[in-house]
C-alpha positions in Angstrom: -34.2 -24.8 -60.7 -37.4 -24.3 -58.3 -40.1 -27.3 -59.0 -41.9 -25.2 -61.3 -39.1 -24.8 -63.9 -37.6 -21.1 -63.1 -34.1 -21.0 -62.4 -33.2 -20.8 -58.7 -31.0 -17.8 -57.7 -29.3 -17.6 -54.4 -29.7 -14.3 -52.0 -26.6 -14.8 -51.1 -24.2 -11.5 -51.8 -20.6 -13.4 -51.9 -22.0 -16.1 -54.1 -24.1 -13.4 -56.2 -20.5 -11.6 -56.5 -18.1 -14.6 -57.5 -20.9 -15.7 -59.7 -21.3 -11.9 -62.0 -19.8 -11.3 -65.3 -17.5 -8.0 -63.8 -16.0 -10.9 -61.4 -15.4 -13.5 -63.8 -13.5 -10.7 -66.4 -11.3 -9.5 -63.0 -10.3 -12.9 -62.9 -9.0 -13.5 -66.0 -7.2 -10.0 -66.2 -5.8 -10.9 -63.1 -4.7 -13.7 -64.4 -2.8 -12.1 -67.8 -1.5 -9.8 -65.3 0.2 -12.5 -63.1 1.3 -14.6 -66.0 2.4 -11.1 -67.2 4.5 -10.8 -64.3 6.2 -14.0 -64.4 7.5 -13.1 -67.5 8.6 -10.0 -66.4 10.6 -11.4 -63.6 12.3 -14.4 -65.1 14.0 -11.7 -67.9 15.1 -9.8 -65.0 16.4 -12.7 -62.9 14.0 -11.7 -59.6 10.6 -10.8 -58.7 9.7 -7.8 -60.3 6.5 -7.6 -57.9 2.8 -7.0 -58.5 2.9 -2.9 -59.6 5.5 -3.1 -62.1 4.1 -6.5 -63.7 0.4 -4.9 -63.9 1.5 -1.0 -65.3 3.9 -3.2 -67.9 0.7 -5.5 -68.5 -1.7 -2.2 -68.6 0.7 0.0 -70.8 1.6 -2.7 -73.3 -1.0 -5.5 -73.9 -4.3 -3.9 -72.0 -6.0 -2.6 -75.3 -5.2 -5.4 -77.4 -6.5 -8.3 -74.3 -9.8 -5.9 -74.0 -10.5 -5.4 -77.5 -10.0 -9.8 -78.0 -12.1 -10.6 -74.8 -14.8 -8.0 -76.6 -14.7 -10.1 -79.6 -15.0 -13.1 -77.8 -17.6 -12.3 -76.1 -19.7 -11.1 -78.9 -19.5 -14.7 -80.1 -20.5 -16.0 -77.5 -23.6 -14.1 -77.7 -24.0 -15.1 -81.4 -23.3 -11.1 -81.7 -20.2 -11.5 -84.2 
């Protein structure tokens, strides 16, 4: 906050970028995908590598992860 009470916001484009709501949900996709994957390749005994691990994640558990995080959000707002 600025001395007169208003929050202070940096110009700054990498920390305007790592600090937005679209970054913050790619991270935690990214992170179902990667957990995703680790799954993935410890039933197949090897790594199964990134592509396969995130079109499994996308085709099979996408939807349902989207339509919880919507819901979550929504309380968050004091929406639902």
């Amino acid at each position: 906050m600025d001395g007169k009470g208003s929050p202070k916001f940096s110009l700054d484009p990498k920390s305007v970028f790592q600090n937005s709501a679209l970054y913050r949900e790619f991270l935690l996709e990214r992170e179902e995908i990667l957990k995703h994957k680790w799954h993935l390749s410890e039933q197949a005994g090897h790594d199964v590598g990134f592509e396969k691990g995130l079109l499994d994640w996308i085709v099979k558990h996408r939807a349902a992860w989207r339509a919880s995080r919507e819901k979550d959000i929504a309380k968050e707002k004091g929406v639902g």
